[in-house]
C-alpha positions as CSV (number, residue, x, y, z in Angstrom):
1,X,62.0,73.1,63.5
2,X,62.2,76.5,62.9
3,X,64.7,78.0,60.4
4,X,67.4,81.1,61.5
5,X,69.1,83.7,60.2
6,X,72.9,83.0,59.5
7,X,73.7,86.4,61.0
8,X,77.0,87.6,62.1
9,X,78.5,90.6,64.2
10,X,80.3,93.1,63.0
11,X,84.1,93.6,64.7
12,X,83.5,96.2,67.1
13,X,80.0,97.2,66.4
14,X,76.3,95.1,67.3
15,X,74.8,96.0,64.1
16,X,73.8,92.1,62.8
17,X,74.6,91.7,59.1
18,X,72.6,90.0,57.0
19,X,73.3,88.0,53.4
20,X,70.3,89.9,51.4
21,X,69.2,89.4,47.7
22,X,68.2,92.5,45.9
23,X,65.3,92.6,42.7
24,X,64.9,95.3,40.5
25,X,64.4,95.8,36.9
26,X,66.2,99.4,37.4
27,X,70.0,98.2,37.4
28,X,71.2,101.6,39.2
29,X,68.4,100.7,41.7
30,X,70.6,97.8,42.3
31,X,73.8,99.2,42.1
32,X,73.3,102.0,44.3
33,X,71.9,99.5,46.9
34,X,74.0,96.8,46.7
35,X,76.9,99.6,47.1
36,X,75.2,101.4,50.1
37,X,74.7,98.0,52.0
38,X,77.9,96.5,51.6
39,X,79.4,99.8,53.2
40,X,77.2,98.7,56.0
41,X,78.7,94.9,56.0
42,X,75.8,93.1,54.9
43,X,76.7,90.4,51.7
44,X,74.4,91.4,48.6
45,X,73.5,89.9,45.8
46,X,71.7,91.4,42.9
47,X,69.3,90.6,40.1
48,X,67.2,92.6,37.5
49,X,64.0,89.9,37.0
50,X,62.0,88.1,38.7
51,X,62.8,84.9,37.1
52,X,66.1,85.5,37.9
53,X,64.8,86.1,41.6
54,X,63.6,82.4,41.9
55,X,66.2,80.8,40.7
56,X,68.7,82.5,43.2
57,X,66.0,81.6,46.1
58,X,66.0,78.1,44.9
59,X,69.8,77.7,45.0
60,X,71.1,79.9,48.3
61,X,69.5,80.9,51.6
62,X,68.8,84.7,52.1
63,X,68.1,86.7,55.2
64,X,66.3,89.5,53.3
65,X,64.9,89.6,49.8
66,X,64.6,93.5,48.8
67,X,61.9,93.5,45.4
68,X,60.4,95.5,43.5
69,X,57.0,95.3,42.7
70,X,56.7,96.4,39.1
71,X,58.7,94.0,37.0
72,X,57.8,92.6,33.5
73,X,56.9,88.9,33.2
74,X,57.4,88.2,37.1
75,X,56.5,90.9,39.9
76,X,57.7,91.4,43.1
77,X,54.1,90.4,44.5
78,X,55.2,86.5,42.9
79,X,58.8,87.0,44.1
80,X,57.0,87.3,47.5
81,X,55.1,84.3,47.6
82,X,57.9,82.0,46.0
83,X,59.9,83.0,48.5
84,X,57.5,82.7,51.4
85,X,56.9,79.0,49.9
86,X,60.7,77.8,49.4
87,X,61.9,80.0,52.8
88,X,59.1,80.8,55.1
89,X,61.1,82.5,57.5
90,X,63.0,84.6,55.2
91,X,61.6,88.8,55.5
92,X,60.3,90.4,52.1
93,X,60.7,94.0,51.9
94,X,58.9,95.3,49.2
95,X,59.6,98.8,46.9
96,X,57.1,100.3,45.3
97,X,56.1,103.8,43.7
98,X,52.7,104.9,44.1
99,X,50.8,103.5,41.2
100,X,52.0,99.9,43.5
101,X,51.2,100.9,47.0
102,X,47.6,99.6,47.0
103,X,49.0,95.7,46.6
104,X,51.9,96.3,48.8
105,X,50.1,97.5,51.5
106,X,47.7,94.3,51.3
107,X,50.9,92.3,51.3
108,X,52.1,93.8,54.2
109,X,48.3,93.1,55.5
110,X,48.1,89.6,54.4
111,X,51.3,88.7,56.5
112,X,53.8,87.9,53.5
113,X,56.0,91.0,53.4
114,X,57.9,92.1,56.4
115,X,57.4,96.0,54.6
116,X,56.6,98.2,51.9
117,X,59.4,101.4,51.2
118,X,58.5,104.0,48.6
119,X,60.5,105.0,45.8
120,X,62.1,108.6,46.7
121,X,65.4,110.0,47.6
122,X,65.5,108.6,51.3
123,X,65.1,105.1,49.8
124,X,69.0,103.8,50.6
125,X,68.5,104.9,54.5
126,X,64.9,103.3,54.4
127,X,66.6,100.4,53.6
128,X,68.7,99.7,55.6
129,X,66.4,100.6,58.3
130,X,64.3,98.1,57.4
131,X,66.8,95.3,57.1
132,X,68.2,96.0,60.3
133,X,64.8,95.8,61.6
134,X,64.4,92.2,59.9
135,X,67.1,91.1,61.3
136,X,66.2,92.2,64.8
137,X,62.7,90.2,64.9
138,X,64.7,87.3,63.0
139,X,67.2,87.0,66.1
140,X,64.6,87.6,68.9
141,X,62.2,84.9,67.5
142,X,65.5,82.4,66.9
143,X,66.4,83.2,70.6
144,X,62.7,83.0,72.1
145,X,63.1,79.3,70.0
146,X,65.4,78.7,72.2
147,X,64.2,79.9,75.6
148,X,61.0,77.3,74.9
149,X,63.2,74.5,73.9
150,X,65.5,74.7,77.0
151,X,62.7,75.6,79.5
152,X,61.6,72.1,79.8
153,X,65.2,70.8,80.0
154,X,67.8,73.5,80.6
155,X,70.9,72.0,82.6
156,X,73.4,74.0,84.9
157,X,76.2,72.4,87.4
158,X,73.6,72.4,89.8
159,X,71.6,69.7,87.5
160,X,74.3,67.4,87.6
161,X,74.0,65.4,91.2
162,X,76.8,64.1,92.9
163,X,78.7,65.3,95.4
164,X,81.9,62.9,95.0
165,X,85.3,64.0,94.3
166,X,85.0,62.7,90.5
167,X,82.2,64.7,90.4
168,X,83.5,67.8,92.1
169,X,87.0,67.4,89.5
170,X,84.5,67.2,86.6
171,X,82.4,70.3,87.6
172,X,85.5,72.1,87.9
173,X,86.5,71.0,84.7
174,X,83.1,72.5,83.1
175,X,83.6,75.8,84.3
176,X,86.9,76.1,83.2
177,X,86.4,74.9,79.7
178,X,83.0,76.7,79.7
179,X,84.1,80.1,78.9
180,X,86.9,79.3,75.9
181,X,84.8,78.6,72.2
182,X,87.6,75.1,72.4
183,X,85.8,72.0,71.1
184,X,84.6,69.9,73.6
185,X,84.8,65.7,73.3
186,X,82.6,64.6,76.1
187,X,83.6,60.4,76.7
188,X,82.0,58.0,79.1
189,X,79.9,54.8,79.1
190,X,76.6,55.1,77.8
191,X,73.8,56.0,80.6
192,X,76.4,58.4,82.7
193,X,75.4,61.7,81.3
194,X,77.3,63.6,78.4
195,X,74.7,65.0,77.3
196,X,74.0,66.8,80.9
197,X,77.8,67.4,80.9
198,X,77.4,69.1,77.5
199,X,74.1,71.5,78.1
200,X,76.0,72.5,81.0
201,X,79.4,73.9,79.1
202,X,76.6,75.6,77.3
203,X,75.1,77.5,79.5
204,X,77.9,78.4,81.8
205,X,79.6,79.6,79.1
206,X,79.0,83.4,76.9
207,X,76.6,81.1,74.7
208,X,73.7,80.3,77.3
209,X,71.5,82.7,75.6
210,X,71.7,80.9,72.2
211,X,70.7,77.8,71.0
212,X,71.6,74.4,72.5
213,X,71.0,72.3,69.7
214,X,71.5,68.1,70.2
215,X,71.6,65.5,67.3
216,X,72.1,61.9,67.7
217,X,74.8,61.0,64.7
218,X,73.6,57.1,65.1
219,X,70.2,58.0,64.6
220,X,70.3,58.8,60.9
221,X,71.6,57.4,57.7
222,X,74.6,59.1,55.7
223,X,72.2,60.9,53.2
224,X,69.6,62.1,55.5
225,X,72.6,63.0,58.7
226,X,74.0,65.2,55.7
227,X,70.7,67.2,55.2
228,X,70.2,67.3,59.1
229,X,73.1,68.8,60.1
230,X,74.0,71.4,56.5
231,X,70.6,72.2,55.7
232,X,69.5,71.6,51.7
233,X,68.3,73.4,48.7
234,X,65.1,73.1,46.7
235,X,65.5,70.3,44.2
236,X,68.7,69.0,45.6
237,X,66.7,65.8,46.1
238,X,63.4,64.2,45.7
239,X,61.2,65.7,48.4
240,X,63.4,68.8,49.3
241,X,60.4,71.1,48.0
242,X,61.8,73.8,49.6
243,X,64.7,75.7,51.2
244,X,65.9,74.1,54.8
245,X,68.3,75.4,57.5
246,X,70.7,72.7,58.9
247,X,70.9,71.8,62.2
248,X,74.3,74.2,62.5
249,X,72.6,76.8,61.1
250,X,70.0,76.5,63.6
251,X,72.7,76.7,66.5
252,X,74.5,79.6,65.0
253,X,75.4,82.1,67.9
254,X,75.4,78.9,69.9
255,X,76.5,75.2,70.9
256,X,75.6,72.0,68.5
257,X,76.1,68.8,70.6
258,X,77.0,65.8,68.0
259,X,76.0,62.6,70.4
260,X,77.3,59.3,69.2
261,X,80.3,60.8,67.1
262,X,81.4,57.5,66.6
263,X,79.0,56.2,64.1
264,X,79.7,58.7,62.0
265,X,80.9,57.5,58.6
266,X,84.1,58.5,57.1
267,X,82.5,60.3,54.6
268,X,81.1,62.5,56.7
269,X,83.2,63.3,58.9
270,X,85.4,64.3,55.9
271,X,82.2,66.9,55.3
272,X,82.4,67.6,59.3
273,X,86.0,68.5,59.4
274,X,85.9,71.1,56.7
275,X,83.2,72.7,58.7
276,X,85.2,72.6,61.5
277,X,88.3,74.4,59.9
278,X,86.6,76.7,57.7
279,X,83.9,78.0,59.6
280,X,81.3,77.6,56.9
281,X,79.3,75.0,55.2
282,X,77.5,74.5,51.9
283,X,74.0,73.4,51.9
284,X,73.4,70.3,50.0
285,X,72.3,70.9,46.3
286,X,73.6,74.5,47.1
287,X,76.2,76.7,45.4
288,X,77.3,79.2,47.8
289,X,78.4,78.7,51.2
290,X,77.6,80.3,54.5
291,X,79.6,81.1,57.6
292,X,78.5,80.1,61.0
293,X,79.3,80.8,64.0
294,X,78.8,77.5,66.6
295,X,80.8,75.5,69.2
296,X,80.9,72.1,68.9
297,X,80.9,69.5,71.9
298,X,80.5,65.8,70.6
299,X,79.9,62.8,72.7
300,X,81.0,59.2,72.3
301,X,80.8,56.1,74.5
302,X,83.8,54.3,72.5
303,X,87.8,54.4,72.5
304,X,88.1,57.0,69.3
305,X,92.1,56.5,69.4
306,X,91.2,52.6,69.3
307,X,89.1,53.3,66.3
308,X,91.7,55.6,64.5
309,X,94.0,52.6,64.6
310,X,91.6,50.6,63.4
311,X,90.7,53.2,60.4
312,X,87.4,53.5,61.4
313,X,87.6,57.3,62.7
314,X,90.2,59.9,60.9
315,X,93.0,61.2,63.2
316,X,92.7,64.4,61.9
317,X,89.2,65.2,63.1
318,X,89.6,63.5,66.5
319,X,92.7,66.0,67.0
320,X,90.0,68.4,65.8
321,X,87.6,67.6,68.2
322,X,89.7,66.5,71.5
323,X,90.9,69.9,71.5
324,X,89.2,69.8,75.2
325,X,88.5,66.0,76.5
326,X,85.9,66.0,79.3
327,X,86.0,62.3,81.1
328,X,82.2,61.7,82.9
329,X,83.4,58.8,85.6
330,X,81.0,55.7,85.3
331,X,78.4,55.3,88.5
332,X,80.8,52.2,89.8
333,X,83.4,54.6,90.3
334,X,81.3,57.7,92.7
335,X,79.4,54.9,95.0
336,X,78.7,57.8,97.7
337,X,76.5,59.7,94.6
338,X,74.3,56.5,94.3
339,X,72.1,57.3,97.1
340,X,72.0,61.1,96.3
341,X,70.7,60.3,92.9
342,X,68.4,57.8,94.0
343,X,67.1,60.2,96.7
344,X,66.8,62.9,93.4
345,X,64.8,60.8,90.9
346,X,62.2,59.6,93.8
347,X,61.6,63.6,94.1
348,X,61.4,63.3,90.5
349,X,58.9,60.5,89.5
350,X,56.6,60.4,93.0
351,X,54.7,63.6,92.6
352,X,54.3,62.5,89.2
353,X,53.1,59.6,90.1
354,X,50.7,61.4,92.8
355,X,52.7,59.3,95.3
356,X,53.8,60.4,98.5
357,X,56.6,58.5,98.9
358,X,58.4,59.8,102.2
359,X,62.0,57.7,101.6
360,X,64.1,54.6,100.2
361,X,64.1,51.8,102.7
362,X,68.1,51.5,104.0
363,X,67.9,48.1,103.0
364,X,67.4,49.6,99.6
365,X,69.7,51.9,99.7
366,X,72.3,49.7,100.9
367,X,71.6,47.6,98.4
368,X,72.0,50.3,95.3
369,X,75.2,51.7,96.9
370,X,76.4,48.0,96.2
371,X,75.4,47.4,92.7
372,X,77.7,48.0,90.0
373,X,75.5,49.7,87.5
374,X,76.5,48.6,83.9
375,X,73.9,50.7,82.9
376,X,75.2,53.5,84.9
377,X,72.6,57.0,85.8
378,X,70.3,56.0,83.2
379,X,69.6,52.3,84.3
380,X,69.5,53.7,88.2
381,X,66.8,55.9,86.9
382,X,64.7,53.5,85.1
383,X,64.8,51.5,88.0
384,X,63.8,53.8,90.6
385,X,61.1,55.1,88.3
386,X,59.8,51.3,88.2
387,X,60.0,51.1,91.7
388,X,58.0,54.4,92.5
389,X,55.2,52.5,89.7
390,X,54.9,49.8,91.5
391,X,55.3,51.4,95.4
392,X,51.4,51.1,97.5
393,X,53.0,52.5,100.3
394,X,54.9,55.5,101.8
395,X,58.3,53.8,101.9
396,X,60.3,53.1,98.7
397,X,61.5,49.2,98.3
398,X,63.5,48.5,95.1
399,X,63.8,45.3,93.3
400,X,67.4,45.5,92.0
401,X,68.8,44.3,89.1
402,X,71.3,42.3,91.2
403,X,69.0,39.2,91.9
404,X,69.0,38.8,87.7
405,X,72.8,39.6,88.0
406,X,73.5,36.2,90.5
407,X,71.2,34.4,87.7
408,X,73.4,35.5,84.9
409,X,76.5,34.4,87.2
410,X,74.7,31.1,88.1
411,X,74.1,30.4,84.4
412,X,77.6,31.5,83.1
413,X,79.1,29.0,86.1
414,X,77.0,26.2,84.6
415,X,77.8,26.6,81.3
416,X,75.0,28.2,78.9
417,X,75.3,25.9,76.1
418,X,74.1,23.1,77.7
419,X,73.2,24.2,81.5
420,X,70.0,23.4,83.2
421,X,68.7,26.9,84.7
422,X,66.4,26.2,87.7
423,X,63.6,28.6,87.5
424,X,63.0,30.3,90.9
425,X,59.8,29.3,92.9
426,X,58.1,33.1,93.0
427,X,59.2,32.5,89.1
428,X,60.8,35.1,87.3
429,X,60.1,37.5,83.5
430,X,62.2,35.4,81.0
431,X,61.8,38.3,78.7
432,X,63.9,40.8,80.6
433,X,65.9,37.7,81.9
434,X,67.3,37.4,78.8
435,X,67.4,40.7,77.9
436,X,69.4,41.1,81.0
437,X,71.6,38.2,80.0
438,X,72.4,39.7,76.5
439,X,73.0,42.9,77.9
440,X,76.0,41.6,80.6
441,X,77.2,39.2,77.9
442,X,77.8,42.2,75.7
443,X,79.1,44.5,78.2
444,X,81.8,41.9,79.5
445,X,82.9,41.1,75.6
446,X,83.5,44.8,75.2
447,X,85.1,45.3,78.2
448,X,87.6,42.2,77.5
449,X,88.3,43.5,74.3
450,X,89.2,47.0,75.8
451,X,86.1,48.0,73.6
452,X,87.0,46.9,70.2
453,X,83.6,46.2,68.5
454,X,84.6,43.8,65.9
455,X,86.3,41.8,68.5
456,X,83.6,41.6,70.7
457,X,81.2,40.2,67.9
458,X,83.8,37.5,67.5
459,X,84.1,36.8,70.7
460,X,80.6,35.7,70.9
461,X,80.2,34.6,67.6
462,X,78.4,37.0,66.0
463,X,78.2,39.1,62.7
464,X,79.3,42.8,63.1
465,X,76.2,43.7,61.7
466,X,74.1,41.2,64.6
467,X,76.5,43.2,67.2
468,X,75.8,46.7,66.0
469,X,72.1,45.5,66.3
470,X,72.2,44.6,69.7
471,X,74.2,47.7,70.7
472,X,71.4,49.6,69.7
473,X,68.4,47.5,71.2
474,X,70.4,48.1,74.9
475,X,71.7,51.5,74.0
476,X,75.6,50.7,74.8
């Protein structure tokens, strides 16, 4: 993942301002820049060695480092490749008078400086020049990052399929919210589509240009989630050898979707909702702190008012983050989408299965209209995708999950503790049978305990920490 620069705008101007670190051993070499660039907006800081150099590398993130070459003890030269090792993407702009122009201009050849700028009276303007210029390249590779990230998967309202009036409120919805910088809480069963819901506020809105930038908040632990999302200095732990962007930093000018808000800790969403109000962050390990500029849309599948009664999730940042609450309807609830979807992922998976695969039998499609779908878009997915596998000829017939469903009903009516289940005679995958079982087991504890999690482990008789597992291993 590549790092960005944490560049902002000035009011009224598109100049992009950078926070730059200034080397010499001269001090009115410093001065007189670090006056002349401020004028301009850009933060500066200064030193006069390049010890001092490192250290300030190792403890903050810089969008330019401005060095001279000839230094005592430390040159600019090792300035330059300390900071192309701790900050890769950070521009070096070297300063040099002529007995030093020989080794900047085979730095500049060597790819590690961004420039060389002789010593002379026009070196303020030259300057500046050539951090504007440093900035420039910084913000077209960070948004060429993200035309190649989104290319594969880039979402408008014409991605999201359905044509049902739950659908047609919700798209309405997403191009209302769309152009307001409001956070956005997506909510809705798991498999119905935030995420789609999310990448499209993003790129209906002034943002679509920038970085879409997703992170699963239940796929990391406390510690690492921290580094992930606020970047880290060099040192701040074992194995941070160098400087890293955060995952907001990444997004800056953009949208950070934060999927799975709910198993967040309260710890950090302490560290979340400071963010949130202040509008900055501090790396960890890091002393000074750095303003971004993001929207935040997160994401959950459970009751977040339910778990701020509970104490599990603090009021203030779900006021925080419900500024704008988005409802995706479950697939039960927009039947006539079910056979526009299924239609949509056959178009999707046959060519890529070399298939031609003219239709879905009616009998099959009159058969999905009629499922419930616990597992909502995603599970219809899967299972037309399996079906397309497993198709020889030019007409789709899907195996639904509903024959498993009326085993799971014939088990439940018999008792499971002590029922005899009679295997049927074409026989059946006792794997994904149980599976299956689990799954709807789960799904109707959470839904009689109006999705209370610690309930539902009781109501089966299971540890929290068995429950959690299983909510993970079906993605609920």
């Amino acid at each position: 993942m590549p790092q960005n620069p944490r560049r902002r705008r000035r009011q009224g101007e598109g100049e992009l301002v950078a926070n730059v670190l200034v080397v010499d051993d001269e001090r009115s070499i410093c001065e007189m820049l670090e006056i002349a660039l401020r004028k301009e907006g850009h933060k500066v800081e200064t030193v006069h060695s390049g010890e001092q150099a490192k250290k300030k590398i190792d403890a903050a993130l810089f969008d330019v480092v401005v060095t001279d070459i000839k230094m005592p003890n430390t040159s600019g030269i090792e300035v330059l490749r300390y900071s192309h090792f701790i900050s890769p993407e950070t521009p070096v702009v070297l300063i040099t008078a002529v007995d030093d122009l020989e080794a900047a201009v085979q730095a500049v050849k060597a790819g590690g400086a961004f420039d060389y700028l002789r010593k002379g009276p026009g070196l303020v303007e030259d300057v500046k020049v050539a951090i504007s210029q440093a900035m420039e390249k910084l913000a077209l590779r960070r948004q060429n990052f993200a035309f190649r990230r989104d290319a594969a998967g880039r979402n408008s309202l014409d991605n999201i399929v359905g044509a049902s009036a739950p659908m047609a409120k919700l798209k309405e919805t997403v191009r209302t919210v769309a152009s307001t910088n409001s956070t956005v809480l997506v909510d809705g069963e798991s498999g119905t589509g935030k995420e789609l819901v999310a990448r499209a506020v993003h790129v209906c809105s002034p943002r679509a240009t920038e970085p879409f930038v997703s992170v699963n908040c239940g796929a990391f632990p406390e510690t690492l989630l921290e580094s992930e999302l606020f970047g880290y200095v060099k040192g701040a732990f074992t194995g941070a050898n160098q400087n890293k962007c955060g995952l907001f930093e990444v997004a800056h000018g953009g949208t950070i979707f934060l999927d799975e808000i709910s198993e967040m800790s309260v710890a950090m969403q302490v560290k979340l909702l400071r963010v949130l109000q202040e509008r900055c962050l501090r790396p960890v390990g890091g002393t000074s702190e750095v303003a971004i500029d993001v929207r935040v849309i997160a994401a959950t599948n459970r009751d977040l008012e339910t778990m701020v009664g509970e104490g599990h999730f603090r009021e203030d940042l779900y006021y925080r983050l419900s500024v704008i609450p988005i409802q995706v309807p479950p697939l039960r609830e927009r039947r006539e989408d079910i056979a526009l979807l299924a239609n949509h992922f056959l178009k999707k998976y046959a060519p890529a299965a070399g298939k031609s695969i003219l239709r879905i039998t009616p009998e099959s499609l009159h058969a999905l209209t009629g499922y419930d779908w616990p597992g909502n878009v995603r599970q219809l997915e899967n299972t037309i995708e399996r079906a397309v596998a497993l198709c020889a000829g030019n007409e789709l017939q899907v195996e639904l999950p509903v024959e498993r469903g009326r085993m799971r009903a014939a088990a439940a009516a018999a008792g499971v503790g002590g029922a005899t289940v009679t295997v049927p005679v074409e026989g059946l995958d006792m794997e994904q049978y149980i599976a299956d079982l689990e799954r709807a087991m789960i799904q109707s504890a959470l839904r009689q305990s109006n999705g209370v999690q610690t309930r539902a482990a009781e109501m089966l008789k299971l540890s929290y920490r068995s429950f959690r597992h299983l909510l993970k291993k079906y993605e609920l």
